[in-house]
C-alpha positions as CSV (number, residue, x, y, z in Angstrom):
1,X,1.9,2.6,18.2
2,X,2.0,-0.6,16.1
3,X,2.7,-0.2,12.2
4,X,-0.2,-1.3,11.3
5,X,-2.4,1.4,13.5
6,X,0.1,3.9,11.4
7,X,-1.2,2.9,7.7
8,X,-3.5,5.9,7.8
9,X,-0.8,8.9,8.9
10,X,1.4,7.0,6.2
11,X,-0.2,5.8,3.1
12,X,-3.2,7.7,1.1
13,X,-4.5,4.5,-0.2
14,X,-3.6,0.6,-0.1
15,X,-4.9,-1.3,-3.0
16,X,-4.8,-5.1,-3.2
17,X,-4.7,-7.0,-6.3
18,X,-5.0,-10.2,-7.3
19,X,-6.3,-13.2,-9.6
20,X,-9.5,-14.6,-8.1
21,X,-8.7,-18.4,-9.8
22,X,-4.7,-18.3,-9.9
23,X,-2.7,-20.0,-8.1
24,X,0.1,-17.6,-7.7
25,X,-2.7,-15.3,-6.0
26,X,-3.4,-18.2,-3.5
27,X,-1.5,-16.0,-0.6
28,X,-3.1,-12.9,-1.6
29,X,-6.1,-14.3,-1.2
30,X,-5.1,-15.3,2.0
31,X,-3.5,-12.3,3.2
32,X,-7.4,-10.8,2.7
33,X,-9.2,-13.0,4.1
34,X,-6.8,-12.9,7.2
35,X,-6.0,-9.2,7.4
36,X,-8.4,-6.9,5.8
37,X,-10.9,-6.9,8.5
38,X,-8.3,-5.8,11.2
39,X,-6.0,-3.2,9.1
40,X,-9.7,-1.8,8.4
41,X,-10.4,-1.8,11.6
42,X,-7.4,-0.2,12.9
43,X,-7.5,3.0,9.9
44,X,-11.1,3.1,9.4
45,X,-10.0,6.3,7.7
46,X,-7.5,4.4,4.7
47,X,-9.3,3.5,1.7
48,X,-8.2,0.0,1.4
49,X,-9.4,-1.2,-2.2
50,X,-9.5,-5.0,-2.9
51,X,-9.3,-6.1,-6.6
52,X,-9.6,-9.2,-8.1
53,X,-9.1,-9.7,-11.5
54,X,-8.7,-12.6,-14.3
55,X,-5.2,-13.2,-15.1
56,X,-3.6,-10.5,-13.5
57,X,-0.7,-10.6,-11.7
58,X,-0.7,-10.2,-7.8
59,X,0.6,-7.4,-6.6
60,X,0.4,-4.9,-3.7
61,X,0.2,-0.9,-4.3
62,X,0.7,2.1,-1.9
63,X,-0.1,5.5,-2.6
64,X,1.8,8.7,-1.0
65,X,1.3,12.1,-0.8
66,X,1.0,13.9,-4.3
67,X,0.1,10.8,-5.4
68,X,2.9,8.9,-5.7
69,X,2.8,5.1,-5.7
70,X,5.2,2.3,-4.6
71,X,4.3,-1.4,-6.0
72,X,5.3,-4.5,-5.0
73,X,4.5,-7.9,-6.5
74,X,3.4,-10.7,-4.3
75,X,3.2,-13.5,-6.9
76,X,3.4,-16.9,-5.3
77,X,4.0,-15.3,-1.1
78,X,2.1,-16.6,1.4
79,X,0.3,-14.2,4.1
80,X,2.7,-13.3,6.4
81,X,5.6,-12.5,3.4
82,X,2.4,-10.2,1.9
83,X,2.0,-8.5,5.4
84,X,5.9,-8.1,5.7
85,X,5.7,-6.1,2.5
86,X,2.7,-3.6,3.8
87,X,4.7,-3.1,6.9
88,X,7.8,-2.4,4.2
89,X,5.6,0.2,2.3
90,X,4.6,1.9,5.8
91,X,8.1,1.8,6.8
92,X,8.5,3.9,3.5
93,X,6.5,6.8,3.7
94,X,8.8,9.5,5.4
95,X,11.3,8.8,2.8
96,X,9.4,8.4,-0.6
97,X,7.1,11.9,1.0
98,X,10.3,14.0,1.5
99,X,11.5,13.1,-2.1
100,X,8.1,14.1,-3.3
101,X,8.3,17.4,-1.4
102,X,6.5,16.4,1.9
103,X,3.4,18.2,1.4
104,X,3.2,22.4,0.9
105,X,6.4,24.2,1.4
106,X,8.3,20.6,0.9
107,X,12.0,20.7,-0.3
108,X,11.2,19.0,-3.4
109,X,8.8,21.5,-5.3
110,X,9.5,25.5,-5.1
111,X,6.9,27.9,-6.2
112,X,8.8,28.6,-9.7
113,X,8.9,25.1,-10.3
114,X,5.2,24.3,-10.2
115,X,4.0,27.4,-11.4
């Protein structure tokens, strides 16, 4: 199965921001308007939020189990460097879920610890 067909079992939530005027946002942008319709259409499950905002920064966000998040910046990348850093954040998931305990009865968290 292709990485991108494995967003959904990997990632809680992919959120895209970006500047709608800047031009370090330019492959952002981009990276939207080339890829959102098919990672969508692969994980129609994934919530895959897209948000632009003035004067922000660029930046790509993950979110794992129990809420953890990884973030990356994609100031001044074109497309494909922004698609090699969701494949990145995919590639992540078994690692940053078994530090965060990999769900109920997870390493990480015992029951005296959260209790």
């Amino acid at each position: 199965m292709s990485w991108r067909a494995r967003l959904s079992k990997s990632l809680n939530e992919l959120r895209v921001v970006y500047c709608a005027s800047s031009p370090s946002s330019v492959g952002t942008r981009e990276f939207v308007k080339n890829n959102y319709t098919d990672l969508k259409a692969l994980n129609p499950g994934l919530p895959i939020y897209i948000r632009p905002a003035d004067g922000v920064e660029p930046h790509i966000a993950a979110r794992y189990e129990r809420g953890v998040y990884e973030l990356r910046p994609t100031s001044n990348m074109n497309s494909d460097q922004i698609l090699g850093i969701v494949k990145e954040l995919e590639a992540l998931a078994p690692i940053v879920n078994s530090k965060t305990g990999g769900g109920i009865g997870g390493d990480a968290f015992k029951l005296a610890d959260i209790v």
